[in-house]
C-alpha positions as CSV (number, residue, x, y, z in Angstrom):
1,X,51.5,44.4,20.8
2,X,53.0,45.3,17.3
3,X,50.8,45.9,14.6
4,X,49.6,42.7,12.4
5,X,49.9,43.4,8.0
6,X,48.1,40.1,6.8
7,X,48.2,39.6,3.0
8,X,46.6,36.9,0.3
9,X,47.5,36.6,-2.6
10,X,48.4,39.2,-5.1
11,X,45.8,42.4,-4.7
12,X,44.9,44.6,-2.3
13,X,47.3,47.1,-0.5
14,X,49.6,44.6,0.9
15,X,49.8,42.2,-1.9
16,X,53.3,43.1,-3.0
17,X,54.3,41.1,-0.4
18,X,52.9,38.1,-1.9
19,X,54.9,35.2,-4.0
20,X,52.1,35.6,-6.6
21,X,52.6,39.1,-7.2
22,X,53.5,39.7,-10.9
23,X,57.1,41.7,-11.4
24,X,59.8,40.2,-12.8
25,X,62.3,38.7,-10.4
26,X,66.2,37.4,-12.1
27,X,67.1,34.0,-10.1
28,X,69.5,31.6,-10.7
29,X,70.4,33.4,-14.4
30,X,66.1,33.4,-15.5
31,X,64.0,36.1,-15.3
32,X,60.6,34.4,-13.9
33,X,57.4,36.6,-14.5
34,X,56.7,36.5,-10.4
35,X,58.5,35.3,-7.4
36,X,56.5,31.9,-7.4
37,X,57.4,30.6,-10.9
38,X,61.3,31.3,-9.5
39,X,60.3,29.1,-6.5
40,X,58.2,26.6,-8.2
41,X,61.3,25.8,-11.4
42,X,63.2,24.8,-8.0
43,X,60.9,21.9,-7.4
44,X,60.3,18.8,-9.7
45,X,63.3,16.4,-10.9
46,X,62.2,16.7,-14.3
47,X,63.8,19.8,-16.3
48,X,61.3,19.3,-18.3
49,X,58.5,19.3,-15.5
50,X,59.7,22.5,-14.4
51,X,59.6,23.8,-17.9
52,X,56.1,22.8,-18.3
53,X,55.4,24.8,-14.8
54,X,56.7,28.0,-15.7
55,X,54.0,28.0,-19.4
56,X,51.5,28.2,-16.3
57,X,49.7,31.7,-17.3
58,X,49.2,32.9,-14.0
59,X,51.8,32.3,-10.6
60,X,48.9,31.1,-8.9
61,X,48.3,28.4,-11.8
62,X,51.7,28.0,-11.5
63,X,51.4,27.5,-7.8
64,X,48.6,24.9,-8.2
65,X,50.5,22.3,-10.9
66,X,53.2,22.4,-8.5
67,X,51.4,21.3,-5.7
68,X,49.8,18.7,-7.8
69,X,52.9,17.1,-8.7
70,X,53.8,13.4,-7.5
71,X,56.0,12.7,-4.6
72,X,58.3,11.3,-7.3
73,X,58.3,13.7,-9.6
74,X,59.8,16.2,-6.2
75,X,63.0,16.7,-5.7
76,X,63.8,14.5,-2.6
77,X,65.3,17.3,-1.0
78,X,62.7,19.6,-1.5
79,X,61.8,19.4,2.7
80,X,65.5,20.9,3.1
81,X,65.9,23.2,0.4
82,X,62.3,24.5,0.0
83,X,62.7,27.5,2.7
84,X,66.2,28.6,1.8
85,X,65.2,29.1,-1.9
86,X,62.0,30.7,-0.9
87,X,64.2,33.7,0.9
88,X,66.4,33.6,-1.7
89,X,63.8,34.3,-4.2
90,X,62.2,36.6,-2.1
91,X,65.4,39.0,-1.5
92,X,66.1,38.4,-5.2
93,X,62.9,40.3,-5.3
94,X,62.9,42.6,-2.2
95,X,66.6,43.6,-3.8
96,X,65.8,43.8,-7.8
97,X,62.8,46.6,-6.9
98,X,63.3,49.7,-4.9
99,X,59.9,50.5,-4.9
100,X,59.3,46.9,-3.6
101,X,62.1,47.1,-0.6
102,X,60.5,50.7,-0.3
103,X,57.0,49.1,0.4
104,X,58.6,46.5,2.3
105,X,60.6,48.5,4.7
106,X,57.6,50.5,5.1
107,X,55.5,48.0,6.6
108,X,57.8,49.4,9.9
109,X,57.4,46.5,12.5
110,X,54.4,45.2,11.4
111,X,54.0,41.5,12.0
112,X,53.4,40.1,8.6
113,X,51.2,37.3,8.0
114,X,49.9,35.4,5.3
115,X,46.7,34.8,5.4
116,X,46.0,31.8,3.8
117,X,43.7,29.1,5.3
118,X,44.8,26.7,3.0
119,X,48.6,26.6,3.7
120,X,49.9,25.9,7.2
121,X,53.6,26.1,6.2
122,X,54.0,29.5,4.3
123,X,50.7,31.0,5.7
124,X,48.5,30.9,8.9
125,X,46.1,28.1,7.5
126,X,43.1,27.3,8.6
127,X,42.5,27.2,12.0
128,X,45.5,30.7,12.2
129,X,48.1,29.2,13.8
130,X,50.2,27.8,11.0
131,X,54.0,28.5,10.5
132,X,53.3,31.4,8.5
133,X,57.5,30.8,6.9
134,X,56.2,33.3,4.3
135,X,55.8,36.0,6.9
136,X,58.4,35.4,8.5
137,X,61.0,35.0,6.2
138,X,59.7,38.6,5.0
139,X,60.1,40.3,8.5
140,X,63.5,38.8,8.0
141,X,64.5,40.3,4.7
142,X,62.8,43.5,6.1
143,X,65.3,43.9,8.7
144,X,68.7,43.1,6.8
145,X,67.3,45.7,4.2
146,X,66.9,48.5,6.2
């Protein structure tokens, strides 16, 4: 059985791997403070929603407004498009920081796992068998980097 990482949020040894760690990432033309304001400014219909987002002070704040937004203020696509923006914000990432790929390569075969109980789509969620997209996406990256 290969070796589990699991990772919250941005701190601890692993938290690099997380959206909500704070280095720069260029997406789409914008340099975004993390990985999750890139992802978020994807999301509402409003230019000037997404704006508002990305004066969030922290990715997790950030993170939060976004999830609190109305179904009509989401881009009705958002089901579709949600994942492939999320990779390519995470390569974007992954590709813009050697020490980052570094760290990510480094986690070998390691499963990775978000371990948030809260989201069942990018993480494990509560009950730990979520989709865990996050994770997976990363082992993904991982392996076209190396």
């Amino acid at each position: 059985m290969s070796e589990e990482i699991r990772f919250y949020r941005a701190s601890g040894r692993y938290g690099f791997l997380s959206s909500l760690f704070a280095e720069a990432v260029t997406f789409e033309g914008r340099v975004f403070p993390a990985a999750e304001y890139a992802y978020q400014f994807g999301k509402p219909t409003s230019p000037n929603v997404a704006e508002w987002l990305m004066g969030a002070p922290t990715p997790s704040l950030c993170a939060q407004a976004a999830h609190a937004l109305f179904v009509w203020q989401v881009k009705s696509d958002w089901a579709t498009i949600k994942v492939p923006r999320m990779r390519a914000v995470q390569m974007a990432k992954f590709t813009q920081h050697a020490y980052l790929r570094n760290a990510l390569i480094e986690t070998g075969d390691a499963v990775l796992m978000e371990e948030s109980t809260m989201d069942a789509f990018w993480g494990i969620g509560k009950k730990g068998a979520g989709r865990n997209m996050l994770g997976l996406l990363l082992m993904e990256i991982r392996d076209e980097l190396r």
